[in-house]
Structure formats: structure tokens, C-alpha cells
C-alpha positions in Angstrom: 0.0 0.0 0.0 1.7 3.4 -1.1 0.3 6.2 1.3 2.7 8.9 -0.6 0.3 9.7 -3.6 -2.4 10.3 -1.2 -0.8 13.3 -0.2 -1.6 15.3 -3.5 -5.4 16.3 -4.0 -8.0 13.5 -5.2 -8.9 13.6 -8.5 -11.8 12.2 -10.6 -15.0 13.7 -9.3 -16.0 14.8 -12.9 -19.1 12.2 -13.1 -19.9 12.6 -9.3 -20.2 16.1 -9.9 -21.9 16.3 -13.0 -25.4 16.1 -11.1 -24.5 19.5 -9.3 -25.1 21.3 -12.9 -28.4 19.0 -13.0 -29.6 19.2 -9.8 -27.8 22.8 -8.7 -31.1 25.2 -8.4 -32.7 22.6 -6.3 -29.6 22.3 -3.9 -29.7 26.0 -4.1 -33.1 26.4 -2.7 -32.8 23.4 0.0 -29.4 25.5 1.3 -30.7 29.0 1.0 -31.4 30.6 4.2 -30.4 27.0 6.3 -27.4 26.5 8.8 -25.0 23.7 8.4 -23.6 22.1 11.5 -20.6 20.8 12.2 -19.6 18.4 14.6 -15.9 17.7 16.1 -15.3 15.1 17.8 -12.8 17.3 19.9 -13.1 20.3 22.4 -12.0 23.7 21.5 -8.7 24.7 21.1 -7.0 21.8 19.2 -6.4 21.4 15.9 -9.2 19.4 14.2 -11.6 22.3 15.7 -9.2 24.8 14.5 -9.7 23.1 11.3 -13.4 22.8 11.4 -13.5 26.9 12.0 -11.2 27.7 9.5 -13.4 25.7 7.1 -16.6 27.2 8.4 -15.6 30.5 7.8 -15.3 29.8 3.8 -17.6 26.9 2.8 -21.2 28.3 3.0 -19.6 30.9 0.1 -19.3 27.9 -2.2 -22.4 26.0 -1.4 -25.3 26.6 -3.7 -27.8 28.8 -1.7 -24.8 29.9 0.8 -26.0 28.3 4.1 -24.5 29.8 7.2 -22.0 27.4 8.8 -21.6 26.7 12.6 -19.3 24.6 14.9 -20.4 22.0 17.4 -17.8 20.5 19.6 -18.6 16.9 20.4 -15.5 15.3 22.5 -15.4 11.7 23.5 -13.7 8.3 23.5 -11.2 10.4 21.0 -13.7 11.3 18.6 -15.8 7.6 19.0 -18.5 9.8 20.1 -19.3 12.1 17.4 -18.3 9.5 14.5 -21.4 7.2 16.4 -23.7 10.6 16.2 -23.1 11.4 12.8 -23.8 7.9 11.5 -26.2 6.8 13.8 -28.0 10.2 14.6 -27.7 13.0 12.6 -30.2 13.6 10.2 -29.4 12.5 6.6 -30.3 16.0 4.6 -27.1 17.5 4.0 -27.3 20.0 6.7 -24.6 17.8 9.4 -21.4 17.6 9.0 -18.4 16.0 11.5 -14.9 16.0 12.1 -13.0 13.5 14.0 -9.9 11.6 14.5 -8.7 10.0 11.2 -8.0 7.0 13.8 -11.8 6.4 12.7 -10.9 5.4 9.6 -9.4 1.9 10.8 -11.3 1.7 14.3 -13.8 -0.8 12.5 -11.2 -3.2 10.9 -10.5 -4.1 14.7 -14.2 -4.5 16.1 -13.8 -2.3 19.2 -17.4 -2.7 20.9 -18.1 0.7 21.2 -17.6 1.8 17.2 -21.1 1.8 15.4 -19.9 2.9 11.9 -18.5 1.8 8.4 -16.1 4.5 7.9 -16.1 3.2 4.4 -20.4 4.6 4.2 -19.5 8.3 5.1 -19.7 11.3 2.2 -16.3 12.0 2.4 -16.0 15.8 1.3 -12.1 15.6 1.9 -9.5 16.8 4.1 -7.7 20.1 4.2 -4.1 18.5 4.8 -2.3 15.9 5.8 -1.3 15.2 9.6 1.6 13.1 10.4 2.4 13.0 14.6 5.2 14.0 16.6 6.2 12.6 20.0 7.5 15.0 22.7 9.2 15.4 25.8 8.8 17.8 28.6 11.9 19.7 29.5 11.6 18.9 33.4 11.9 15.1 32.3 15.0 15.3 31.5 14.7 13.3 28.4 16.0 14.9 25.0 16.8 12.1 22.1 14.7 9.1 21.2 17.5 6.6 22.0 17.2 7.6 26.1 13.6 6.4 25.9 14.8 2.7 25.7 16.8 3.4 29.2 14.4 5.8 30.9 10.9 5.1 31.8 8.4 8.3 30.9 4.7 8.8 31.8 2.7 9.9 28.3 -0.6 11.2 28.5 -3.7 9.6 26.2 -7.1 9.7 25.1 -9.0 6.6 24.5 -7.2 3.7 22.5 -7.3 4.0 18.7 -6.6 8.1 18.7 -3.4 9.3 17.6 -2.7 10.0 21.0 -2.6 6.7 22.4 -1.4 4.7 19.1 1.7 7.1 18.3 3.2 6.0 22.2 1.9 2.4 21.5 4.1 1.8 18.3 6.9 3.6 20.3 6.5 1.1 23.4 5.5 -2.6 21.3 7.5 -1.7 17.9 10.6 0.2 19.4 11.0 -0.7 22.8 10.1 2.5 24.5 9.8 2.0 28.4 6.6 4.2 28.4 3.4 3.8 31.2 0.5 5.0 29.7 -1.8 7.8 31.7 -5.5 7.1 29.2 -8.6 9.4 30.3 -8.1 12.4 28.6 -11.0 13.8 26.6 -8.9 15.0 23.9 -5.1 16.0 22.7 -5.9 19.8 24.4 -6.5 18.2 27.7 -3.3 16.2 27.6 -1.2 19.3 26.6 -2.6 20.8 30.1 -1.7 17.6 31.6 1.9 18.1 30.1 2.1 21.3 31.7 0.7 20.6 34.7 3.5 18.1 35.2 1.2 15.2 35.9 2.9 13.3 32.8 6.1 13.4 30.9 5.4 12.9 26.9 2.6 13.7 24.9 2.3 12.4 21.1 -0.6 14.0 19.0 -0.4 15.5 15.6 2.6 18.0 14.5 -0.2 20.5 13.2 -1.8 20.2 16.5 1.0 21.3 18.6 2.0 24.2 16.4 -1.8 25.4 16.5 -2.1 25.2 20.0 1.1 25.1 21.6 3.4 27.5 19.0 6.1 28.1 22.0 6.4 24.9 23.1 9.4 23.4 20.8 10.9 27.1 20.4 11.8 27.7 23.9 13.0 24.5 24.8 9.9 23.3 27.2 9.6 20.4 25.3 12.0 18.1 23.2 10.7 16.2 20.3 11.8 12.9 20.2 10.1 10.8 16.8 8.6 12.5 14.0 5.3 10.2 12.7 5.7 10.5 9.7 7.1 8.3 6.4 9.8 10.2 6.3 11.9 13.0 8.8 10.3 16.7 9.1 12.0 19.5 7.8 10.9 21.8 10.4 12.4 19.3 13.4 16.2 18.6 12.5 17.8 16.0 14.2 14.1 14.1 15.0 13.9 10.6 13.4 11.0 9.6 11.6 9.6 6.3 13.0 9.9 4.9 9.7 13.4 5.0 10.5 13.9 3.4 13.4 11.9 0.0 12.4 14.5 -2.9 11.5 11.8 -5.8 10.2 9.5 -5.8 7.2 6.7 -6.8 9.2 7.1 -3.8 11.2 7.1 -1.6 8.4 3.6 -3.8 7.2 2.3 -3.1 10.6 3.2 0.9 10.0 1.6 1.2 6.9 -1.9 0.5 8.2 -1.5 2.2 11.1 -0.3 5.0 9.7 -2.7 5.0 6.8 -5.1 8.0 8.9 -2.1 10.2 8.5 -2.6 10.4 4.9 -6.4 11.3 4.9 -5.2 14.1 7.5 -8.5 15.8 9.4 -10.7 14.5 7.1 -14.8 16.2 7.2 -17.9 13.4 6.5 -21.8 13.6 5.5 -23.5 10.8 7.5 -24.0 8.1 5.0 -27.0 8.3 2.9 -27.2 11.7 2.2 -28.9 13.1 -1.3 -26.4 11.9 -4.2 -26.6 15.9 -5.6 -26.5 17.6 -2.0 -23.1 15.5 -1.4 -22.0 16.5 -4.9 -22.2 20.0 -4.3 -20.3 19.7 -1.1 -17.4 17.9 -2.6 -17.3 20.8 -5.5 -17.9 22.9 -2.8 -14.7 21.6 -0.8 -12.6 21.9 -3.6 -12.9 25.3 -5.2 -12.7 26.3 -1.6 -9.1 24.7 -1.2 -7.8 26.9 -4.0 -9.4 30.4 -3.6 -7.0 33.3 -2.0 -9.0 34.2 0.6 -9.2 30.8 2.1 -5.4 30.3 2.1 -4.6 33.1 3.3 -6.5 32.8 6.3 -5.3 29.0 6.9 -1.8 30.8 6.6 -2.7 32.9 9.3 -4.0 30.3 11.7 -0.7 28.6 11.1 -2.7 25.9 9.7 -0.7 24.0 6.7 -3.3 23.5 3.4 -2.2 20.3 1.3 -5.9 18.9 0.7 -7.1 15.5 -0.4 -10.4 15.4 -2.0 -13.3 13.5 -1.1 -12.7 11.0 -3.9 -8.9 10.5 -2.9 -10.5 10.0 0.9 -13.2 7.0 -0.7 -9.5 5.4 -2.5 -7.9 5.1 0.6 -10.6 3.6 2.7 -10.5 1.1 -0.2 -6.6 0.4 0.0 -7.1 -0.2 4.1 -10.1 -2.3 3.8 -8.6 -4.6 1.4 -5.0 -5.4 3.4 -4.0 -9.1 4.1 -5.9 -11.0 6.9 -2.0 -11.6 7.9 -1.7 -7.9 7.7 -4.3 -7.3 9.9 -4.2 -10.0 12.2 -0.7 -8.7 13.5 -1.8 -5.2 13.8 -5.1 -6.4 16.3 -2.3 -8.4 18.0 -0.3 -5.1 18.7 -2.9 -3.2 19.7 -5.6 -4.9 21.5 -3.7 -5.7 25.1 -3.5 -3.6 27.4 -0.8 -5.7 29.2 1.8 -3.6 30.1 0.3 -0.3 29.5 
């Protein structure tokens, strides 16, 4: 499975789309005067609600009829909660929308009780950019290169299992030998940042765009030291860090990395509950992307710090297809790494 090409924009939507020109003055009267919602599956602050707003600003301009746009915050089980509402609950009319962690995408491939969705039956509109993790280090642990984490145990702050913030630490501790103990019951990455600087745990791990949004200072003045870069390959912007890609020295780790890390590619991806009108979900995939190109847009995702390298709703249905269809072998050792608890 090659994750790399997913990080260009999805193309193809030319047939989906045709029924907007069909169909377009009667998605134009259904939208006109309405308010769309959308739901993230986070609290304020962090970065897939700093997405959402950004994108909630700009997108009614491109919808036929120009509904207003609003944000909802919905945090729970890392996002378990609002993926459940939006397919199970939310009306099917075009008028809800969610974002919540791309761990979602492969929650149902590992039949956690508590997931009641096919991620594969959303209206993926797309997703503004793509969001490989970062692991870091608070200053007062006295911990400042990855190697020190195989000699030095460290307390790292989570959500609930399956978010970024508990998987990232989880390959660390079962693929690279981290001595890591696990502090889960966070409501969502913000909460664990307050945690960090509270000092009630060492290490956090969440998404790179996450900390910049939220936490700008914290890898500037030296309070935290990052220690892996999640990611396929090193990030410019940390010198010195070491992809995890790197650090892996079997072929069935790297197998076990590239399903994993397959919800870094679709980035913060935004969904339609499943059944939604085939033209209302065309016009919201148009809508998506002539809003990813316009000036006014990027310039205000520049400001928020907020990094725009979008994947289209097509390019999100692709991928989905590529994780759905790994090896039973594939899987099977990927359930086996993260379903225990032992030792956690």
C-alpha cells in the first residue's frame, strides 16, 4: 500500500459532480437561508476544531444557496462519540457535517465494541491537509533524544485507545522498545497538553499540526524536546528528530506501519452521514474543492498557522479502499499489537 500519492489532492469527481449542474437550483433552494452544523469530535482549542472553524468561515460561500455554517464541539472516546452521532444520529439532509480523529478510519477493521460505523459509508468531502504525529518530551523530564527512551521510563498522556494520541506512544512502546506507562482518560489531545504542563505526565504524542496550532512556543523555547517525528519520512521543520519509519529494522514492522499509519494520509478528514442526497453531497465535494484553492481561504489557513495540502473527497473514498482490502495476515498482526492492554 503506497500512502505517498495520497498526499496530492483527489482527483476524478467529474461524473460525481456532474449532477451539481443537474440538480444545482434545487440544492440551491434546500441550502438557502439554512445552517449547516458541524460536529468535532474534539473540544475547543485543538487542531481538528481549529480546522473545522477555519473551514466554516469559507464553505457556505461555495455552497449553492450559501448556508451559514456553525461549529459544534462533540468530545469523547477520541472522537468515538461524534463519528457514532453522525452515522447513527444525525439527520441525513445535507445539513450535518463531522470531524473527528482520522483514527476512525481503521477503528472498524479491529471491532472495538463501542464503534457503530463503516467509515467506508460516510460522504467523504475531503480533508484540508495531511497530519503526520510528533512525539514530545517535557523539559523537566530530563529526556532529549529518542535513543534515552529505551533506558528511561516516561509517563505519556492519552485519550482513548485508537486516537493518535494513544497509538503514536503504543508503536513507540510494542515496535521500538520505548519503556513508556500509559496515563488514558483524557478527553482530547488539548486536555493532555494541560496535563503536560501541569506536570502530571512526561510525553505527549498527538499530531505535528496540532501542537503548532495550540502550543506555538512549546518546541521554540526549549519546554519540550521532540523525540520521533510520525511520519514516512523526517520533518524539515524538526532537525535531528527521526521519523519512525526510521527506526523500524523488520518488514513486518514496516507492514504493521503502513496500516497504522494510513489516517495520516487522509489528515482531518470532514464526512456527510451516509445516505445523504447523491446531488446535495456533490455540491459539497465541489464545494470543498474550489474552496481549497481560492486566495481568501489560504490566506486565512496561513494565518492560523494551519498548513493546506488537501485530499479530496474521492482521494479519501481510495484510501478507505486500500485499508479495507489489506491481508488477513496484515491485519491480524496489527489487532495483535494493539488490542492488550498488558503492560500499558
Amino acid at each position: 500500500m503506497s500512502l505517498r500519492r495520497f498526499r496530492a489532492p483527489g482527483v476524478g469527481l467529474a461524473l460525481a459532480l456532474s449532477s451539481v449542474s443537474v440538480h444545482g437550483q434545487g440544492v440551491a433552494e434546500f441550502y438557502r437561508g439554512k445552517t449547516v452544523e458541524i460536529t468535532v469530535g474534539t473540544g475547543p482549542g485543538g487542531g481538528y476544531d481549529a480546522n473545522a472553524r477555519l473551514l466554516a468561515r469559507h464553505l457556505g460561500a461555495f455552497v449553492p444557496g450559501a448556508p451559514n455554517i456553525v461549529v459544534n464541539n462533540m468530545p469523547g472516546g477520541g472522537g468515538i462519540v461524534a463519528a457514532n452521532y453522525l452515522y447513527n444520529a444525525a439527520p441525513k439532509d445535507g445539513l450535518f457535517l463531522g470531524a473527528f480523529s482520522n483514527a476512525m478510519l481503521t477503528e472498524p477493521l479491529f471491532g472495538a465494541s463501542t464503534i457503530k460505523f463503516d467509515t467506508r459509508r460516510f460522504g467523504w468531502l475531503g480533508s484540508l491537509s495531511r497530519e503526520e504525529g510528533v512525539c514530545v518530551a517535557s523539559r523537566s523530564s530530563g529526556v532529549g533524544q529518542w535513543q534515552m527512551l529505551q533506558s528511561r521510563s516516561l509517563t505519556v498522556g492519552t485519550t482513548a485507545p485508537g486516537t493518535t494520541t494513544y497509538l503514536f506512544p503504543l508503536l513507540l512502546k510494542r515496535l521500538l522498545g520505548a519503556e513508556l506507562k500509559f496515563v488514558s482518560g483524557y478527553t482530547d489531545g488539548s486536555q493532555v497538553a494541560l496535563a503536560l504542563e501541569r506536570g502530571e505526565v512526561d510525553m505527549l504524542c498527538q499530531t505535528f499540526s496540532s501542537l503548532r496550532i495550540s502550543r506555538p512556543d512549546w518546541i521554540s523555547t526549549g519546554f519540550v524536546k521532540p523525540l520521533v517525528y510520525i511520519g514516512l519520512s523526517p520533518n524539515s521543520e524538526l532537525p535531528g528528530t527521526p521519523a519512525i519509519t526510521e527506526l523500524v529494522n523488520s518488514e513486518e514492522a514496516r507492514d504493521i506501519l503502513k496500516i497504522i499509519l494510513a489516517p495520516v494520509a487522509a489528515g482531518r478528514p470532514f464526512a456527510a452521514p451516509p445516505g445523504i442526497p447523491v446531488a446535495r453531497l456533490a455540491a459539497l465535494r465541489q464545494a470543498f474543492g474550489a474552496l481549497v484553492r481560492h486566495p481568501a481561504f489560504l490566506e486565512d489557513a496561513r494565518a492560523a498557522r494551519i498548513e493546506i495540502s488537501p485530499l479530496q473527497g474521492a482521494g479519501m473514498d481510495e484510501l478507505l479502499g486500500e485499508i479495507f482490502t489489506a491481508s488477513p495476515a496484515a491485519l491480524a498482526r496489527v489487532r495483535s499489537l494493539i488490542s492488550s492492554n498488558e503492560g500499558l
